[in-house]
N, C-alpha and C positions, 0 to 999 in steps of 0.2 A: 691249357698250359699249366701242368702241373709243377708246383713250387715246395720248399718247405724254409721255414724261419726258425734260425739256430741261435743262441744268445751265451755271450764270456761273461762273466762279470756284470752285466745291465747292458753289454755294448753287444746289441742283435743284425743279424742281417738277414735277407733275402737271399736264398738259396738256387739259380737258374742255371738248368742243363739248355747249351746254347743251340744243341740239338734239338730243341723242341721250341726255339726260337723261329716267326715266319717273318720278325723285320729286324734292324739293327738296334742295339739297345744305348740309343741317342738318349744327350742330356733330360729333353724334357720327358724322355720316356722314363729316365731314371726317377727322376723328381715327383712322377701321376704313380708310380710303383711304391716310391717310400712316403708319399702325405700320409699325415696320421689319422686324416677319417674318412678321404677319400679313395686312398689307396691300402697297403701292407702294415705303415705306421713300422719303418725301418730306420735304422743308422747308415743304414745301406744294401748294395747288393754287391754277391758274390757270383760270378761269372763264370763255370767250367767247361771245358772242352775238353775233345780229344786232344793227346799234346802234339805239337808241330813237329817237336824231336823226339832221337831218341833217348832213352833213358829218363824218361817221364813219366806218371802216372799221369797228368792235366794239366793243360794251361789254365790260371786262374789269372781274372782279371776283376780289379777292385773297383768300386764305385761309389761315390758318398752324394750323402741325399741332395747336394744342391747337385748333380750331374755332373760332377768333375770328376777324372778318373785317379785313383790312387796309385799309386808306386806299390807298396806296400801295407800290411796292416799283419798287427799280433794277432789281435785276435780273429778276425776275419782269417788268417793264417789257420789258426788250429780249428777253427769254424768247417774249414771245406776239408783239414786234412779228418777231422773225424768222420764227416761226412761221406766223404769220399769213402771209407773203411766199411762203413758200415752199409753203405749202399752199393758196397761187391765191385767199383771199378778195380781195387787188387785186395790180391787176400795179402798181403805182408804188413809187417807191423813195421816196417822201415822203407818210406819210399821219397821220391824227390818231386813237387811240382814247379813247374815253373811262373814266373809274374815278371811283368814290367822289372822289378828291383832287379830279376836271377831267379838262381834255382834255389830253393827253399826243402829243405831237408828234413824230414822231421821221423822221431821213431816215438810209437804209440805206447804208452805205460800203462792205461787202463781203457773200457769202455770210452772213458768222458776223461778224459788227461792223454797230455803229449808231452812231446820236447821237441823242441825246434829250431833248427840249426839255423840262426837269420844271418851267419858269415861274419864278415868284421865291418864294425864301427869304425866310421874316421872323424878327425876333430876339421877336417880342412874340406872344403866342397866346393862347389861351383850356385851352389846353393846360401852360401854366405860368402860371397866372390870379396869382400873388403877383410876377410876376417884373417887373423893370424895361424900360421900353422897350428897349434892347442888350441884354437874355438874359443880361446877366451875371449870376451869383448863387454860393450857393456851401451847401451843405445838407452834414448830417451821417446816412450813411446804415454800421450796422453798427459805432458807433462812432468811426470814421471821417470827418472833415471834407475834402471837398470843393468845387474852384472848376468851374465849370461855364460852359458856353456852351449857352443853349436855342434850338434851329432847328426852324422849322415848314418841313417843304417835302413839302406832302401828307399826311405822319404827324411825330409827334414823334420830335425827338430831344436826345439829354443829351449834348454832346462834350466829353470832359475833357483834357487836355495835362499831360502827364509830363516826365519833366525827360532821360530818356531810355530808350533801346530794351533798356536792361538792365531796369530799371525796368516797362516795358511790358511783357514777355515774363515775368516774377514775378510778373505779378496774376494773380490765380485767380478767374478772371471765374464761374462757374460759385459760388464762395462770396459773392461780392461783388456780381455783376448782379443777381440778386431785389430785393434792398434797395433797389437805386438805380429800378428798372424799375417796382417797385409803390409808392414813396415818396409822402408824402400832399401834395407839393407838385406833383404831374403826378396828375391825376384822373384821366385816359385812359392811366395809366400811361405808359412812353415807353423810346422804346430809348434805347439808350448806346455810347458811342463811345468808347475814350481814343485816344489820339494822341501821338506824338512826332514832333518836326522832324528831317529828313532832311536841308534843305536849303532854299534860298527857295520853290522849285517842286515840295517833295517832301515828305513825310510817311511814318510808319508806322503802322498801325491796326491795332486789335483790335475787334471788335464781337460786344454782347451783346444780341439782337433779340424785343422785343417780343412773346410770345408763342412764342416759338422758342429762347430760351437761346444758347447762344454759337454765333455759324455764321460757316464758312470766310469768306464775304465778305457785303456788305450794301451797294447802290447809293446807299442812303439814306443809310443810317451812314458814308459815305465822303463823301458829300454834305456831312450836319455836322460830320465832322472835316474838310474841306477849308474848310467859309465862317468854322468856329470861327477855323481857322488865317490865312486870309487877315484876317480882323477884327481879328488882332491883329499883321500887318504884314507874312504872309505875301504872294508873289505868286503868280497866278493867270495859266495852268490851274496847277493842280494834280495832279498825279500822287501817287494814294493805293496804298501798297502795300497788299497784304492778307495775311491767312492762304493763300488761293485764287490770289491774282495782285494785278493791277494795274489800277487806274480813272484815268480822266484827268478829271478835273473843270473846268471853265472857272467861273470865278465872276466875273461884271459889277462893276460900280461900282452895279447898283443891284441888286444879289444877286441875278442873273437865270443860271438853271445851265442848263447843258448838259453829259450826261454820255454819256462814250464807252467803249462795251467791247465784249466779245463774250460770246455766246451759241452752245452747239451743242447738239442734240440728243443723248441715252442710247439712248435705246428709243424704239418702237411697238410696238404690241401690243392685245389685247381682254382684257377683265378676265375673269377667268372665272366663269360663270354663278354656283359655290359662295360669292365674294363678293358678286357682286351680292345674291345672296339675305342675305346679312348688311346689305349696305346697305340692301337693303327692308326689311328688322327692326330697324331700329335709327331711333330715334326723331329 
């Protein structure tokens, strides 16, 4: 079973053609694939296939280390569309995959850089079923009261703004994200974002991800600190620093993203038979 591991910003996945798959890639198969010394040592895996329709290059399906499956992901997005380029499923530099969220559009600017059409943001979802049309709200998670901004763009998100980068760099996201990520006002639970302002066009983030706990960077979670930020007077693109690096975000007048960064690949390699045999045993 031949694999390769791609990495955004610090945020890597596992790279599986579902063609060369001989069983279904169940939670805990996901979970024996991304352990850090017993398996891949992932943030996840990325899942392609032939596409089901047409006007597709692949269906791509997301997957995060505890075995849950994702809606959507930034970077795992431009993870497989590089990937995909460069591994001859099409030769064009503008093609559409599909995932869970829709169809995801993206047109290649270099070897290792894209741009990605992730559609439009909404502030209202079924994902924050209490919350007000604008996503504004404001919950108490850990003791702790909280203002929030809620963005659906493919998966949830929670974007908080701090008042600055001293401030931001003191949270102990690891003590704090559980509370906010499983909180009983997001059903589907939801990741988290805080943010400070850098500048009109600039930002600094922190993100703690859905299923994954605090990671170097997050295309999504940059997503909603970038529309949090422009909703409240910011201008757009957006350039979101990360733990990992830097995102440029474009945000519309009718919250329509486009998101640009790069992607390179870690490895290729075949898994070795002694795992595979644990992924067949594992349920």
């Amino acid at each position: 079973m031949n694999f390769e591991k791609w990495q955004a910003l610090g945020n890597d996945y596992v790279i599986l053609d579902a063609r060369a798959l001989e069983f279904e890639l169940t939670p805990a198969r996901v979970r024996a694939l991304c352990a850090a010394h017993t398996g891949l040592a992932s943030d996840g895996v990325l899942l392609l296939s032939p596409p089901a329709g047409p006007g597709f290059v692949a269906d791509l399906r997301i997957f995060n280390p505890d075995g849950s499956e994702a809606e959507l992901s930034g970077n795992g997005a431009r993870e497989a569309i590089l990937f995909l380029r460069r591994s001859g499923w099409t030769e064009h530099d503008t093609f559409s995959i599909s995932t869970l969220a829709g169809e995801i559009r993206a047109t290649i600017t270099s070897p290792t850089t894209c741009t990605v059409d992730m559609g439009r943001a909404r502030t209202s979802s079924a994902d924050d079923p209490s919350g007000t049309p604008d996503g504004r709200g404001e919950l108490t998670a850990d003791g702790r009261a909280w203002v929030y901004q809620h963005v659906q763009i493919g998966n949830p998100q929670c974007s908080i703004e701090v008042e600055s980068e001293e401030t931001l760099e003191q949270l102990d996201l690891p003590a704090i994200g559980p509370g906010l990520e499983r909180h009983e006002r997001f059903p589907h639970r939801t990741n988290v974002s805080w943010y400070t302002v850098l500048g009109p066009h600039r930002i600094r983030a922190r993100i703690f991800e859905r299923g994954v706990g605090e990671t170097s960077a997050s295309g999504t979670g940059a997503i909603g600190a970038a529309v949090a930020h422009v909703l409240r007077g910011g201008d757009s693109p957006v350039t979101v620093v990360l733990d990992g690096g830097e995102l440029q975000v474009e945000v519309g007048d009718d919250l329509h993203i486009n998101l640009t960064g790069w992607a390179v690949p870690v490895m290729r390699g075949t898994i070795a038979e002694e795992l595979v045999e644990v992924l067949r045993a594992a349920e």
